[in-house]
N, C-alpha and C positions, 0 to 999 in steps of 0.2 A: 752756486754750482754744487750738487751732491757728488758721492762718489761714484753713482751708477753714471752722471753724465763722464765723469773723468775718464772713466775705464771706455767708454763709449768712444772717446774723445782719440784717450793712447791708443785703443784698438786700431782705430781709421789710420790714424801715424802708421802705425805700425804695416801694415798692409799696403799701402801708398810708399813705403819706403823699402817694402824686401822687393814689392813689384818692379819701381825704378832701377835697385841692385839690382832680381836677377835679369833685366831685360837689357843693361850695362853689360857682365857677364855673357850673356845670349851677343851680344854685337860685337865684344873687344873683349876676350878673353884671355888670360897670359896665360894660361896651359890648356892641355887639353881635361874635358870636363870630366870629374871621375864619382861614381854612385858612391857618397859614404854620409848621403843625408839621413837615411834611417835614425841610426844611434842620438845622432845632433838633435834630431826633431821628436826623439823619445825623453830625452834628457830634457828640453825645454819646458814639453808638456808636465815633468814630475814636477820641475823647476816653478811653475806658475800656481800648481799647487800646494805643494807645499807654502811659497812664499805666503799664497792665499791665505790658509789656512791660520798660518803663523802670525802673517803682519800686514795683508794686504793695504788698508789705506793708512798704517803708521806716521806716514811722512805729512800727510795731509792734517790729520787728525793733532799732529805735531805744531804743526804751522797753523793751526784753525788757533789753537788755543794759546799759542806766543802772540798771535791776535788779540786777541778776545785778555789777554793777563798784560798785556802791554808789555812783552818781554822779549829779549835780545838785541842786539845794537840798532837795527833798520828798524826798528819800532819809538826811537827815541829819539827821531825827527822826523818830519813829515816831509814824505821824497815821493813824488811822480812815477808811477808807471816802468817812465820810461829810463828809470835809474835804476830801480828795484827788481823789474826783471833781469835783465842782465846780469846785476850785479851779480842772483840768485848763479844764474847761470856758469857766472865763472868758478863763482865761489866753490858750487857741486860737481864743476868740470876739474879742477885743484882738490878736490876731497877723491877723488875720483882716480887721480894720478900717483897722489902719497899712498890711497891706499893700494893700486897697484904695485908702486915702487916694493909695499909693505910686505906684498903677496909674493913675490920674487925674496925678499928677503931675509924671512922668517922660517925657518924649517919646518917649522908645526902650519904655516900657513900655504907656503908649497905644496904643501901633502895635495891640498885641495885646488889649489890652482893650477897644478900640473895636469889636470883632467880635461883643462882647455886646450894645455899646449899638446895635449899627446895625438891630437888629431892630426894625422901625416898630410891630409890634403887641406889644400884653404881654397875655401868660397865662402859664400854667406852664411849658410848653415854654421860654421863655425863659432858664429857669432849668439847663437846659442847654445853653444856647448862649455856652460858652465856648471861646474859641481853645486847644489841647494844648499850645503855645507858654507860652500864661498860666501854665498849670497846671504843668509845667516846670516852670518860671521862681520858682515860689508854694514848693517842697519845699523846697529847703536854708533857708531864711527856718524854715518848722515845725519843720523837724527838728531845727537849733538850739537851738529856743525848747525842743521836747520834752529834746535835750542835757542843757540848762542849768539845767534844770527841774526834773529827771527823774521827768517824767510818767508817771501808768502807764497799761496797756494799760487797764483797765479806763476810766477817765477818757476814754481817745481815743476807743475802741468811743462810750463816753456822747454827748460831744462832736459826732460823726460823723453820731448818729443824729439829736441836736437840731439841727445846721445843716443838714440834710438836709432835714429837713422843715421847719424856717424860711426856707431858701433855695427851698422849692417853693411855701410858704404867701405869703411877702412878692412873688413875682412872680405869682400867681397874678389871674385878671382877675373881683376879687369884690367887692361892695361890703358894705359892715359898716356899721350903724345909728352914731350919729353916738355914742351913750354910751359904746357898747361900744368905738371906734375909741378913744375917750379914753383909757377904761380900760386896755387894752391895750396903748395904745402908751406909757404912760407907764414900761411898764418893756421894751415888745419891739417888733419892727419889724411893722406894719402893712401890708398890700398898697398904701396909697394911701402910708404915710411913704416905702417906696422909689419905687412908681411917679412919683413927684415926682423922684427923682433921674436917673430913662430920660428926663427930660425934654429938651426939643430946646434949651430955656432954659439960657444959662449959668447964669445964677444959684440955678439949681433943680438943674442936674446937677449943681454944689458942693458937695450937702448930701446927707446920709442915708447915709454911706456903712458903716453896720452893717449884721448878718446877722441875730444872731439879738438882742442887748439895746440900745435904744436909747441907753443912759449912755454909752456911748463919742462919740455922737457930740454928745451933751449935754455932755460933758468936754470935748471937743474943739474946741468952738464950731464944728461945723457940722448941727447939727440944726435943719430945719427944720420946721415941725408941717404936717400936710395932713391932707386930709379924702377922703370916698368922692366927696363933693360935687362937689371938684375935677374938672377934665376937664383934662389935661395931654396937651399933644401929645407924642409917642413917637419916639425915631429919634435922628440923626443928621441934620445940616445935608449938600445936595451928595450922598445916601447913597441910591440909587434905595429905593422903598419894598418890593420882596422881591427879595434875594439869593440864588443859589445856593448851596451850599454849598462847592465851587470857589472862588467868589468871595470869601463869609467865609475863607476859610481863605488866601486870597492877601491879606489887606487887611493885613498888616504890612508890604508891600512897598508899599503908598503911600506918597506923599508926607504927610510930619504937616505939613499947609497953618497957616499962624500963627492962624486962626480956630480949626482943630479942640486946638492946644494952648490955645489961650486959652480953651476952651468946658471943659477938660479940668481946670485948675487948681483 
């Protein structure tokens, strides 16, 4: 499988999973719907290329050659399929979490991932309103973990396509019947288990800091339980309530004020 098939591959994911969000959204909405996809879908767009430009198939290219060198742990017994993708999966789903925890934790790393949280409304869009800075910053960490691992392409492709579409389902602005939200979230992240974390609330933006399996942050002691029931307010403190996309994309040149790291830990 080359790279033009992979991108072929995440595109269809991709597409097939904001469709199901926003037509979830469109049926069971928890608020009413509010115009602030512009910015989110300008920011995605720089976001693809730059990454393009930078690193596009790194991870692949990663994992082609911990193949081909016979290197990282899952290279040094011969495992099925049907162990090795998962495994990939949890592994990059746990890489995924520390480094959020990281992004919250770090003042210099804030700077850039406050660009996601300052979006005052939450739907899908959201979900890509990450600073290129962040995402940057996110690749030697994976590609390591891919290293050390040596994960296969197959695994990452998998991985790819399930945070893809968990990262557009858990931001999405949907409410879920109170059984189902149970069931659900006892093994994967809910729209309302993250929406608790875009919270303007220190004590709530502390917590939920998974993508796609909620045990990381069960393991971790910061999971918090929420409901659809909840109403949580959205944003950043100090953070006008719609930014330009100029604006997002300049906000690591603020000052990190002792409140916005304190809200952040």
């Amino acid at each position: 499988m080359n790279f033009v098939d992979i991108q072929i591959i995440r595109s269809i994911a991709f597409f097939i999973a904001a469709s199901i969000v926003l037509a979830l959204q469109q049926r069971h909405p928890h608020q009413p719907a509010s115009d602030h996809a512009r910015t989110n879908i300008e920011i995605w767009l720089i976001d693809i290329a730059l990454i393009g430009i930078a690193c596009g198939g790194c991870a692949y290219s990663v994992a082609n050659w911990t193949h081909e060198a016979g290197l990282g742990l899952l290279q040094q017994v011969e495992l099925p399929v049907l162990i090795t993708i998962p495994t990939t999966v949890l592994a990059l789903d746990l890489t995924s979490y520390v480094w959020h925890r990281a992004n919250h934790a770090a003042p210099f790393l804030w700077r850039f991932h406050q660009a996601h949280h300052s979006d005052s409304h939450y739907a899908v869009t959201t979900a890509l309103r990450f600073h290129p800075g962040e995402l940057l910053f996110a690749l030697p960490l994976r590609l390591l973990v891919i290293l050390f691992l040596g994960l296969p392409v197959e695994g990452i492709i998998a991985f790819e396509i399930t945070f893809t579409f968990a990262n557009l389902w858990e931001h999405g602005n949907i409410n879920l019947a109170t059984a189902t939200e149970k069931t659900i979230g006892r093994l994967a992240i809910t729209p309302s288990i993250h929406r608790r974390h875009h919270s303007i609330e220190p004590e709530l933006l502390n917590s939920n800091y998974g993508t796609i399996l909620s045990i990381w942050d069960r393991l971790g002691g910061t999971f918090g339980d929420a409901s659809s029931t909840d109403r949580v307010e959205i944003g950043l403190r100090g953070i006008a309530d719609s930014l330009t996309t100029n604006q997002v994309l300049g906000m690591p040149a603020r000052d990190c004020r002792q409140h916005d790291i304190d809200e952040s830990r």
